[in-house]
Gaussian input, Z-matrix of N, CA and C with variables (Angstrom, degrees):
# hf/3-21g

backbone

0 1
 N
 C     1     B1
 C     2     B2     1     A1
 N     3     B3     2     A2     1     D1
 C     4     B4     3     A3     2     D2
 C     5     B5     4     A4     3     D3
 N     6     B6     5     A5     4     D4
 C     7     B7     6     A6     5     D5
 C     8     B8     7     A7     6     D6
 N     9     B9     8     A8     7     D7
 C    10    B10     9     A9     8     D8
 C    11    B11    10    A10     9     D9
 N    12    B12    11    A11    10    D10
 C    13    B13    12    A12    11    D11
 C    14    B14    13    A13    12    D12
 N    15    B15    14    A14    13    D13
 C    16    B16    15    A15    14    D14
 C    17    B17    16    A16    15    D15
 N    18    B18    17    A17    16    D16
 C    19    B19    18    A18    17    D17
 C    20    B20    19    A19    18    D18
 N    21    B21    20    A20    19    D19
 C    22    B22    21    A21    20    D20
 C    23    B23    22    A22    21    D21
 N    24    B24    23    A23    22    D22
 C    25    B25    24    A24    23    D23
 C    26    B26    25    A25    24    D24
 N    27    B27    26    A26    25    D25
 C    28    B28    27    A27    26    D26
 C    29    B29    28    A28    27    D27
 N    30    B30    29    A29    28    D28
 C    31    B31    30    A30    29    D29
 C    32    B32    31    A31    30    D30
 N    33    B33    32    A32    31    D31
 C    34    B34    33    A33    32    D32
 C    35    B35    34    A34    33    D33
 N    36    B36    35    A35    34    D34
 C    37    B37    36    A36    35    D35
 C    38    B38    37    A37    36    D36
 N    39    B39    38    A38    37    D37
 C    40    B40    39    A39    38    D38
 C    41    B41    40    A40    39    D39
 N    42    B42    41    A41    40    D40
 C    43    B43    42    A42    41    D41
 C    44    B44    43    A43    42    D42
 N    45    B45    44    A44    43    D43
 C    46    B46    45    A45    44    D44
 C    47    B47    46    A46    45    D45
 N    48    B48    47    A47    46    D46
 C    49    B49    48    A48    47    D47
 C    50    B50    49    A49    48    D48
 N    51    B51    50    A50    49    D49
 C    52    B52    51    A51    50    D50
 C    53    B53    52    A52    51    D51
 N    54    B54    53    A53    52    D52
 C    55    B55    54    A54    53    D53
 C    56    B56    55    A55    54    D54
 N    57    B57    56    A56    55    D55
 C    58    B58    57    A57    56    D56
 C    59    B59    58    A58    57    D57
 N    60    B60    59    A59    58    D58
 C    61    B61    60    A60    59    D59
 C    62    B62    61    A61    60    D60
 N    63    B63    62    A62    61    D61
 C    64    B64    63    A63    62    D62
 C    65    B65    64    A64    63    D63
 N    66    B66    65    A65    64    D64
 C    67    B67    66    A66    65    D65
 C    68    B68    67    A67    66    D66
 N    69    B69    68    A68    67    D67
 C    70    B70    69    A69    68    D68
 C    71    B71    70    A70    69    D69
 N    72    B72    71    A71    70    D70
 C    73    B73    72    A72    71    D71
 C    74    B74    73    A73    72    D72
 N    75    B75    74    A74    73    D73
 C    76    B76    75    A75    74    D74
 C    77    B77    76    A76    75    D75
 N    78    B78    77    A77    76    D76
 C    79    B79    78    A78    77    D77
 C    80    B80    79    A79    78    D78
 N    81    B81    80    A80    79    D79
 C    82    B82    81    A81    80    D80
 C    83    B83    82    A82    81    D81
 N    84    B84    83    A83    82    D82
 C    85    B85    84    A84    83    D83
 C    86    B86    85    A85    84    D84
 N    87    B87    86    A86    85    D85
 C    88    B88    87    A87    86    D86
 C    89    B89    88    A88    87    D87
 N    90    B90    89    A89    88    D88
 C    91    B91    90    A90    89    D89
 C    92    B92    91    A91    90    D90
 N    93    B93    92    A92    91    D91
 C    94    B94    93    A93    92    D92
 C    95    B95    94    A94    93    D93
 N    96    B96    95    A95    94    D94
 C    97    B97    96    A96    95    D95
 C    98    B98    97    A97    96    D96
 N    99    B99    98    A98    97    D97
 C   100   B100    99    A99    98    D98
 C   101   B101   100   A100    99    D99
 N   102   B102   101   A101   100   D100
 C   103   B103   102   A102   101   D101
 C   104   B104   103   A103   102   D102
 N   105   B105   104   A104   103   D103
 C   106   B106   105   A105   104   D104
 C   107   B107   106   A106   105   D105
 N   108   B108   107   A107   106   D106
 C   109   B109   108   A108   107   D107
 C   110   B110   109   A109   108   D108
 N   111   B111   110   A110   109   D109
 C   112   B112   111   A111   110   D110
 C   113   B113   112   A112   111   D111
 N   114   B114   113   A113   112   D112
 C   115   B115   114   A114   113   D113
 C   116   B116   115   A115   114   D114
 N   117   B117   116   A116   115   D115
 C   118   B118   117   A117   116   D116
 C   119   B119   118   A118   117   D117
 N   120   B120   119   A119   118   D118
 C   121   B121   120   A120   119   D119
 C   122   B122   121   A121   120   D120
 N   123   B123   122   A122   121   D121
 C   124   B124   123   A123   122   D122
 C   125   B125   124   A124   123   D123
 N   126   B126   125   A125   124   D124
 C   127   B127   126   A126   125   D125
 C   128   B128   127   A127   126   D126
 N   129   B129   128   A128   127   D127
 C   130   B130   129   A129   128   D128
 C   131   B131   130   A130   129   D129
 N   132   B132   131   A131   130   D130
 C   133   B133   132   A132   131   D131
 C   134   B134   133   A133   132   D132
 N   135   B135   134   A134   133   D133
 C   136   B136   135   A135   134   D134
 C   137   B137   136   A136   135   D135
 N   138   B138   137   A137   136   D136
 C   139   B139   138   A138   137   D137
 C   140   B140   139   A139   138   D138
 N   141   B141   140   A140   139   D139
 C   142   B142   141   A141   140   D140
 C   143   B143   142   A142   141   D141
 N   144   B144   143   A143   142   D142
 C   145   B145   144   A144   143   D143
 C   146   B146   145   A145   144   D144
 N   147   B147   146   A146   145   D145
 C   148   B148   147   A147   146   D146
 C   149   B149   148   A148   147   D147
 N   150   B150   149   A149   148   D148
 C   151   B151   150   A150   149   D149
 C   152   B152   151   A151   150   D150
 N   153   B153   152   A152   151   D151
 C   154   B154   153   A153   152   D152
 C   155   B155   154   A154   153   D153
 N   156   B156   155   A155   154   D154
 C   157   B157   156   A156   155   D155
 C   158   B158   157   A157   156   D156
 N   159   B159   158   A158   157   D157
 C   160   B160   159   A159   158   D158
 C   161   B161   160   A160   159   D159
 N   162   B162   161   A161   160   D160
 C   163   B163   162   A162   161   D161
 C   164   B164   163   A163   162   D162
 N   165   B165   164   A164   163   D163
 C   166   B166   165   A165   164   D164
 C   167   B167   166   A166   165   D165
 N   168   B168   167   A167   166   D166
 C   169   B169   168   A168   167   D167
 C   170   B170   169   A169   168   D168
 N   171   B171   170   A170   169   D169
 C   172   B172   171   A171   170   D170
 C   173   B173   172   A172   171   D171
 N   174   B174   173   A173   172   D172
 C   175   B175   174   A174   173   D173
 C   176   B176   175   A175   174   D174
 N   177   B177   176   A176   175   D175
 C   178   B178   177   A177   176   D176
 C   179   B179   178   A178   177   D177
 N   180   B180   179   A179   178   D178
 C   181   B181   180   A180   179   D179
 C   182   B182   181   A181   180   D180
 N   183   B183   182   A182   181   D181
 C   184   B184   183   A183   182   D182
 C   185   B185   184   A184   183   D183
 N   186   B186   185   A185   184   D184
 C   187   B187   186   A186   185   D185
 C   188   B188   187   A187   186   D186
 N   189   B189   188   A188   187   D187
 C   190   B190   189   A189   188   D188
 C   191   B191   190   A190   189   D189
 N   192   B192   191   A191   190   D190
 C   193   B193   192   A192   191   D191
 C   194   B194   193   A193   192   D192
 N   195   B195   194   A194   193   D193
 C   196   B196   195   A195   194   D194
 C   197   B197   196   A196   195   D195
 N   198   B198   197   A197   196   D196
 C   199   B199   198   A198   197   D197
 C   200   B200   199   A199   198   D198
 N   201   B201   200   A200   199   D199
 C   202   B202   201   A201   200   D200
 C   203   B203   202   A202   201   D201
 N   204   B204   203   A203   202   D202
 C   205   B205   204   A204   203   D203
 C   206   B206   205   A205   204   D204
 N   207   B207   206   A206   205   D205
 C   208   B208   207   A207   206   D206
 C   209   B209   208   A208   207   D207
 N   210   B210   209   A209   208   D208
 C   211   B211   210   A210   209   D209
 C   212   B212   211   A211   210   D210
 N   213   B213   212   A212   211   D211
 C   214   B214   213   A213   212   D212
 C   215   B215   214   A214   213   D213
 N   216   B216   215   A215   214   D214
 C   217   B217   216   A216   215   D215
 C   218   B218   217   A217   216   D216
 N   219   B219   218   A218   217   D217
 C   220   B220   219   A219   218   D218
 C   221   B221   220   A220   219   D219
 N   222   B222   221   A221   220   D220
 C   223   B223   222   A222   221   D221
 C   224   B224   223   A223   222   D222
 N   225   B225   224   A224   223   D223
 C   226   B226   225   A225   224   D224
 C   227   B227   226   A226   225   D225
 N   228   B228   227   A227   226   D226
 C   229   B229   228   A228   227   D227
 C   230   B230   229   A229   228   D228
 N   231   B231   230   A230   229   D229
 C   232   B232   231   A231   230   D230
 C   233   B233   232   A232   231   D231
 N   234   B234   233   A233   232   D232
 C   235   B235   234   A234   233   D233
 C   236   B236   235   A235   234   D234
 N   237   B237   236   A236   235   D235
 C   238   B238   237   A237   236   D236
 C   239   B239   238   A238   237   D237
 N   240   B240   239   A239   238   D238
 C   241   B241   240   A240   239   D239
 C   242   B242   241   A241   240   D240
 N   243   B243   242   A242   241   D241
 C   244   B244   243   A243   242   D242
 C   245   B245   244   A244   243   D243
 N   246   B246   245   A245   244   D244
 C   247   B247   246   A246   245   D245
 C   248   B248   247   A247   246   D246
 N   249   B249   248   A248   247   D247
 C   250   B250   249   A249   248   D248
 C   251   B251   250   A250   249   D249
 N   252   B252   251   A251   250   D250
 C   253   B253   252   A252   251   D251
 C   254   B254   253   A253   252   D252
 N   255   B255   254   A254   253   D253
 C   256   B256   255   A255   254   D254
 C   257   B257   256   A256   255   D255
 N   258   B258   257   A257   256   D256
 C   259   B259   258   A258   257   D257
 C   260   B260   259   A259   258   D258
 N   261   B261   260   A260   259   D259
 C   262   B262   261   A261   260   D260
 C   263   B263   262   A262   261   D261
 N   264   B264   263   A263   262   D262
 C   265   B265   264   A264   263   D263
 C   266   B266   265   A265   264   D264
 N   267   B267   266   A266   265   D265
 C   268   B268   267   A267   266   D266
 C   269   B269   268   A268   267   D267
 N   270   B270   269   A269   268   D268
 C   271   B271   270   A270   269   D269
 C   272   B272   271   A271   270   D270
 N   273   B273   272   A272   271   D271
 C   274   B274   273   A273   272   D272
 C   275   B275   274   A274   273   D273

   B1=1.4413
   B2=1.5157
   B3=1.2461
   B4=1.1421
   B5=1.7522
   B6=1.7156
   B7=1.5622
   B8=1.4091
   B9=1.5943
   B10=1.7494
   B11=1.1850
   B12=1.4527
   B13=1.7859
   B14=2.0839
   B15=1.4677
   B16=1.5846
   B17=1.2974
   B18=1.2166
   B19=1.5471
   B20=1.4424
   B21=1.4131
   B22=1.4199
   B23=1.3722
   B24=1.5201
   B25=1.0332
   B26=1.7288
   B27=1.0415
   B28=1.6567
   B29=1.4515
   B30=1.6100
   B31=1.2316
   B32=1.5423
   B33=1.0441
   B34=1.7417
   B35=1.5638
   B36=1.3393
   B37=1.4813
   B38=1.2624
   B39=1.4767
   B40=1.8692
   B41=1.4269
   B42=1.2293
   B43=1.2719
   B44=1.9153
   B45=1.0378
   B46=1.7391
   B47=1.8586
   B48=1.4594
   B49=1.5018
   B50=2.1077
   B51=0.8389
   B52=1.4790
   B53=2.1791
   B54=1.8150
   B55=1.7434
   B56=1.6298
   B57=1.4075
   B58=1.8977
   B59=1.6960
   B60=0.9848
   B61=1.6683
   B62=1.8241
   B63=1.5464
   B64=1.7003
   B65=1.1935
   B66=1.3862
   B67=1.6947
   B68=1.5604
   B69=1.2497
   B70=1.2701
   B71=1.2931
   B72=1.5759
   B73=1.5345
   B74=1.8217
   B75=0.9871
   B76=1.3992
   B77=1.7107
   B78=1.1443
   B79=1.5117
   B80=1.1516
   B81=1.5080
   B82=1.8354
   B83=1.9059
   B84=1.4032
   B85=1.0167
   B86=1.1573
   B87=1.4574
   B88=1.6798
   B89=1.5057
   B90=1.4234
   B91=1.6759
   B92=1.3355
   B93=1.4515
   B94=1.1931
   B95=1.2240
   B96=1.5005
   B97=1.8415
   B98=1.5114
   B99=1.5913
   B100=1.4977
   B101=1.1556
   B102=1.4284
   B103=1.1390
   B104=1.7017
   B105=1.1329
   B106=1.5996
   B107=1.7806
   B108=1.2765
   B109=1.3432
   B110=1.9634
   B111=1.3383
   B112=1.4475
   B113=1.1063
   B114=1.4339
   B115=1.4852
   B116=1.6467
   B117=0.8384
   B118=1.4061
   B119=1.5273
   B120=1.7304
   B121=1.1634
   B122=2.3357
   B123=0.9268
   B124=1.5197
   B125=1.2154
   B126=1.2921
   B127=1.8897
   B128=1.0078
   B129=1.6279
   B130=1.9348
   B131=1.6982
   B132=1.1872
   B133=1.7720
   B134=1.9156
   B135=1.3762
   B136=1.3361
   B137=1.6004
   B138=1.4498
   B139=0.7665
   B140=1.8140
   B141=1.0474
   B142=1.6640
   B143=1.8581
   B144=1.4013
   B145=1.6911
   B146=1.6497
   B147=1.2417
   B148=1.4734
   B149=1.6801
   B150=1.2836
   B151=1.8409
   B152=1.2229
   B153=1.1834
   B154=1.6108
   B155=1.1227
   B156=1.3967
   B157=1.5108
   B158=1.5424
   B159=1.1655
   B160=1.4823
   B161=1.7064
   B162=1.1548
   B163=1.6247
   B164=1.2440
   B165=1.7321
   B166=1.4280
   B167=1.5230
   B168=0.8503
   B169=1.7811
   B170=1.2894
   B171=1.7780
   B172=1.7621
   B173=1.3554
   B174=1.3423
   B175=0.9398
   B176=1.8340
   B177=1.0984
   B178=1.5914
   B179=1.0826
   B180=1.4189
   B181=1.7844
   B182=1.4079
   B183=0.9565
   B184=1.6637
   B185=1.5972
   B186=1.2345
   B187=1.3929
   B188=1.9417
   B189=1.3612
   B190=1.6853
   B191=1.7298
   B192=1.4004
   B193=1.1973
   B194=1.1293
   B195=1.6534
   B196=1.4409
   B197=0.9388
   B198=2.1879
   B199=0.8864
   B200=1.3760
   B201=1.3657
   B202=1.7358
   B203=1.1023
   B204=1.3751
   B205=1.6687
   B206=1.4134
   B207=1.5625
   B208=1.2561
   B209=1.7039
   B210=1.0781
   B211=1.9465
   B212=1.5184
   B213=1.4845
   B214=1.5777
   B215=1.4107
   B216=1.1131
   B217=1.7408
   B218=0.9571
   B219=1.5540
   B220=1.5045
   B221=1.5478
   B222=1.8988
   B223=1.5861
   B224=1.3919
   B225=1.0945
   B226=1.9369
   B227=1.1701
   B228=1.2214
   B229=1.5918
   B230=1.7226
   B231=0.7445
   B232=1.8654
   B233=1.7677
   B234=2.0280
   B235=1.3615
   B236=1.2807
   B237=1.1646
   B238=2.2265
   B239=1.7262
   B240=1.2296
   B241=1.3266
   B242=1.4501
   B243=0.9755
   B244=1.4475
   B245=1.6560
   B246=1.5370
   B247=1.9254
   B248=1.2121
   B249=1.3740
   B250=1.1311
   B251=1.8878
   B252=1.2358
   B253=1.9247
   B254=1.4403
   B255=0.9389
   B256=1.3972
   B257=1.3951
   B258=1.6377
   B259=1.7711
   B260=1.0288
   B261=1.6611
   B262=1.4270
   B263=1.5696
   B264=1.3314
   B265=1.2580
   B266=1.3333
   B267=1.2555
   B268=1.3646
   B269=1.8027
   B270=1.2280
   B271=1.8095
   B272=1.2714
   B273=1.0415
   B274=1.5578
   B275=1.5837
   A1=109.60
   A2=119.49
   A3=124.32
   A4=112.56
   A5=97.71
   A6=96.20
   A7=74.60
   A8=116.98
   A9=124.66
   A10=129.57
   A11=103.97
   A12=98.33
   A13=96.64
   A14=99.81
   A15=118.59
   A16=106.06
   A17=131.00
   A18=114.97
   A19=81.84
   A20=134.98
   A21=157.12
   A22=124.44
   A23=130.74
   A24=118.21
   A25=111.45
   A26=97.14
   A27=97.16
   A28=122.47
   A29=110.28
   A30=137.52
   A31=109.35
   A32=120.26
   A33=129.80
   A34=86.42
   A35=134.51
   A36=124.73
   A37=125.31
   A38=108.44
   A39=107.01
   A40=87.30
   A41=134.40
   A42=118.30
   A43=128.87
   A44=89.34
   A45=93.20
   A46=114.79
   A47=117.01
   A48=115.71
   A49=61.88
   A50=141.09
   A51=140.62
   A52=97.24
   A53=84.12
   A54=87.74
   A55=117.49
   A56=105.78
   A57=91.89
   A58=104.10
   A59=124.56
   A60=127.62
   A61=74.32
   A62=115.58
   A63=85.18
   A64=152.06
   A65=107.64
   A66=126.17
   A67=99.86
   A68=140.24
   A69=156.35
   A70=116.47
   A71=111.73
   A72=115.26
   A73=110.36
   A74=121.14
   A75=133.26
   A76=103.66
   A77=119.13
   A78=116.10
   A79=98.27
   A80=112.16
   A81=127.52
   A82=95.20
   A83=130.34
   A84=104.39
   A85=111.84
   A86=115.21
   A87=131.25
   A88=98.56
   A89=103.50
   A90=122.65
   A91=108.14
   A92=108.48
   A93=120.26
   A94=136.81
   A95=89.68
   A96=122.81
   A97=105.94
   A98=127.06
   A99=111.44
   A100=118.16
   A101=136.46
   A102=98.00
   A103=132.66
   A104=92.80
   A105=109.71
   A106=103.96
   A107=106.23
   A108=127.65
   A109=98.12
   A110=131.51
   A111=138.35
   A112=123.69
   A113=100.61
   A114=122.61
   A115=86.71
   A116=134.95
   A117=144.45
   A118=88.81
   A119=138.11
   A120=143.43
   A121=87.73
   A122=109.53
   A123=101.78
   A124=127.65
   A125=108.74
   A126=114.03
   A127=125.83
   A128=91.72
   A129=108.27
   A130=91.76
   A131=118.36
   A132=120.40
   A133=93.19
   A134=106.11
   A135=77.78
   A136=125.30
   A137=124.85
   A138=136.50
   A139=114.22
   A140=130.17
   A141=168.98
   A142=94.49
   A143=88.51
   A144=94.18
   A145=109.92
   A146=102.65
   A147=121.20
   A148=118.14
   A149=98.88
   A150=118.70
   A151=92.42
   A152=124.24
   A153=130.90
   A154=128.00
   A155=114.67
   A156=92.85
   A157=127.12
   A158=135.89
   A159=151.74
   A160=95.22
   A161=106.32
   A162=108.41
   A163=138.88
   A164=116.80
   A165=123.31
   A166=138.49
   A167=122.32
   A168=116.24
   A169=101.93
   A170=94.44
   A171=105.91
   A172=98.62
   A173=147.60
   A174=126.17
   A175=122.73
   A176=109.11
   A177=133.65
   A178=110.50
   A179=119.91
   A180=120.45
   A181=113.87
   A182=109.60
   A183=114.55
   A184=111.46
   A185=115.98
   A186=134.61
   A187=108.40
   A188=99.49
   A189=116.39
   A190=116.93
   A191=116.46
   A192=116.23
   A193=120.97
   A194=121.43
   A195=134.58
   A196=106.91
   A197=129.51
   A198=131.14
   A199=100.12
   A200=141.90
   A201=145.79
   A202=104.99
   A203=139.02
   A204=121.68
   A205=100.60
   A206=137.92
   A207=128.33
   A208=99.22
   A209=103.23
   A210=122.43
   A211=94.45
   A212=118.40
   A213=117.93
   A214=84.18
   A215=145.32
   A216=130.00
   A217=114.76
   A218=117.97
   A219=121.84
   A220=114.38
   A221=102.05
   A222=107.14
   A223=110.16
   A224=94.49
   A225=92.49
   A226=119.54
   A227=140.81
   A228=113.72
   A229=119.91
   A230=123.66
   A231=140.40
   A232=91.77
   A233=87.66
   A234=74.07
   A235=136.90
   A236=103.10
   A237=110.91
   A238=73.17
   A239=137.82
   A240=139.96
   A241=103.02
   A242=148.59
   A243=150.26
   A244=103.48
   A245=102.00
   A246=100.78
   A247=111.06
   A248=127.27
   A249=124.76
   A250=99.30
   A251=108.32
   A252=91.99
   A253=109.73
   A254=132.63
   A255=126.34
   A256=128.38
   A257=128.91
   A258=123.36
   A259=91.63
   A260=107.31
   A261=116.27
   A262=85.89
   A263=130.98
   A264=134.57
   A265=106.00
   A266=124.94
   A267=129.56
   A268=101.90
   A269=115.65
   A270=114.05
   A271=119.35
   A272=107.30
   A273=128.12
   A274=119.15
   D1=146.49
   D2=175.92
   D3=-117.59
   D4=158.45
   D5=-158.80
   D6=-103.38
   D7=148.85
   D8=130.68
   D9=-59.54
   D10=121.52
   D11=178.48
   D12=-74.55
   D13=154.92
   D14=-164.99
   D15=-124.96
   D16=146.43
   D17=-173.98
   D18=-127.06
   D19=51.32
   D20=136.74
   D21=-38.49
   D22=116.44
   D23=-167.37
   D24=-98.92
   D25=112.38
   D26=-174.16
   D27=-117.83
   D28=38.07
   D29=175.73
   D30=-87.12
   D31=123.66
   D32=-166.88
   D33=-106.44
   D34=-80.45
   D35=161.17
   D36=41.31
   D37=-58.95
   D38=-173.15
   D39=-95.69
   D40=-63.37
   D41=176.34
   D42=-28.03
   D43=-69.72
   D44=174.02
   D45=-51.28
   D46=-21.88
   D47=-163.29
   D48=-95.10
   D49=-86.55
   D50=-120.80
   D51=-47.06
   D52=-44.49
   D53=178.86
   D54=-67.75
   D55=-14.57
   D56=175.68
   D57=-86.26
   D58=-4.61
   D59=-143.02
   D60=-113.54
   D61=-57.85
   D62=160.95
   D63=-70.87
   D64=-13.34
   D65=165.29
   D66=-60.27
   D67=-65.34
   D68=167.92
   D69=-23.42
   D70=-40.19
   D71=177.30
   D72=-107.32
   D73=8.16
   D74=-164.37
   D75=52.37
   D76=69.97
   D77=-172.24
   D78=-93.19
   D79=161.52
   D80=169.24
   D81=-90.50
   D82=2.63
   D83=-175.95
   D84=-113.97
   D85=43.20
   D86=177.37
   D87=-61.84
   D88=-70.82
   D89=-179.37
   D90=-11.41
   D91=-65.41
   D92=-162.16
   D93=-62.36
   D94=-48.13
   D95=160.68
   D96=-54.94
   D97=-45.08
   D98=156.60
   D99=-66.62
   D100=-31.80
   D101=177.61
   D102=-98.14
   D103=21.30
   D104=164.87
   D105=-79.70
   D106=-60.13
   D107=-160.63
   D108=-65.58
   D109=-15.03
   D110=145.14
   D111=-45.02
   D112=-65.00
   D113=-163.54
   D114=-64.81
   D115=-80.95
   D116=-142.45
   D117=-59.10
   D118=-57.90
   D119=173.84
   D120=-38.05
   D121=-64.52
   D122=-177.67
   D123=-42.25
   D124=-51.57
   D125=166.79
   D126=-27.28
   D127=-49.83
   D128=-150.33
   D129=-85.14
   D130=-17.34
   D131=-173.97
   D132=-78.48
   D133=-57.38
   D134=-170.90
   D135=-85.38
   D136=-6.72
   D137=166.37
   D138=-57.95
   D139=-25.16
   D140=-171.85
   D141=-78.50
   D142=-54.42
   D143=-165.05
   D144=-94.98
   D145=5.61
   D146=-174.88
   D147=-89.65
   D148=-17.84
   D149=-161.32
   D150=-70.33
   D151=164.05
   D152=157.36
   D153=-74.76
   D154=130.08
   D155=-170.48
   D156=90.59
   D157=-20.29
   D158=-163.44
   D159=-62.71
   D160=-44.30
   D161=158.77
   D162=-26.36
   D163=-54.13
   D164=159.95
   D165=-34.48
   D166=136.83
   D167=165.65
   D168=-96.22
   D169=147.16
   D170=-160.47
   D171=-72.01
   D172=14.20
   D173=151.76
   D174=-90.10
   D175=10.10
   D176=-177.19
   D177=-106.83
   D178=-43.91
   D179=151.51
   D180=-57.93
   D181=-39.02
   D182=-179.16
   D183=-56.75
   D184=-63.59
   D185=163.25
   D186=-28.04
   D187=-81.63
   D188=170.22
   D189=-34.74
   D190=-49.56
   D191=168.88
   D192=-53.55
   D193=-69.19
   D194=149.89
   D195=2.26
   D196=-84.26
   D197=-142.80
   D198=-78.79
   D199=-31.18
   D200=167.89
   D201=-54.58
   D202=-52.92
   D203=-170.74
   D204=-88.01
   D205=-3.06
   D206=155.61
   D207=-55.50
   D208=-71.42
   D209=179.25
   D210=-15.91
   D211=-64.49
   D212=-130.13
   D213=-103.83
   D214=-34.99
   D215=146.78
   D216=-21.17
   D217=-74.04
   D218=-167.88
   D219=-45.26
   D220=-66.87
   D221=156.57
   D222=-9.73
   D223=-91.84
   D224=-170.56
   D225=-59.87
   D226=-38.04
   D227=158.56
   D228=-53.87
   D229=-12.48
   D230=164.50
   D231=-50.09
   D232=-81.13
   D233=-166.06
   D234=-92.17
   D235=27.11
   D236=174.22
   D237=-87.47
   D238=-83.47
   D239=-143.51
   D240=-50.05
   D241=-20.77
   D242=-149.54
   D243=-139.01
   D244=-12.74
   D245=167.53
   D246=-61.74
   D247=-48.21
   D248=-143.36
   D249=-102.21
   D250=-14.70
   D251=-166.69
   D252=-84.37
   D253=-24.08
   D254=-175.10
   D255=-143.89
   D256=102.47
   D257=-167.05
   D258=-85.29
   D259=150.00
   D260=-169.04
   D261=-116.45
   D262=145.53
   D263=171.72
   D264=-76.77
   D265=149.66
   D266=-179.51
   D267=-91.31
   D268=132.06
   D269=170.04
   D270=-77.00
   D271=102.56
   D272=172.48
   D273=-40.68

């Protein structure tokens, strides 16, 4: 499976500085700032639970990785061994 890269902002950061900066002023817009600062904590959960694979135990990823750079070794000894024996002409 492949992941999509997201140009998703999943920085909590401005949120959390916006809620001390209202604690600081005694603002009524604490509320709000939590409940932005939830929601966004919510995203990132299901977005989290969305990945492929998130299922595994890291020792099952561990395993899976393993077995791919076994793969992509082999691959490449394939293709250094098979670069050199035969140029194929390109059809014009």
């Amino acid at each position: 499976m492949e992941v999509e890269p997201t140009n998703d902002d999943c920085s909590w950061l401005p949120l959390i500085l916006d809620i001390v900066k209202c604690m600081d002023k005694d603002s009524t817009d604490v509320n709000q700032d939590l409940t932005k600062l939830k929601t966004k904590i919510q995203e990132t959960r299901e977005k989290i639970l969305a990945m492929p694979e998130i299922e595994l135990s890291p020792g099952e990823q561990q395993g899976q990785l393993r077995t791919m750079r076994e793969q992509v070794d082999i691959k490449t000894q394939l293709l250094k061994k098979y670069k050199g024996l035969c140029v194929f002409d390109a059809p014009k």
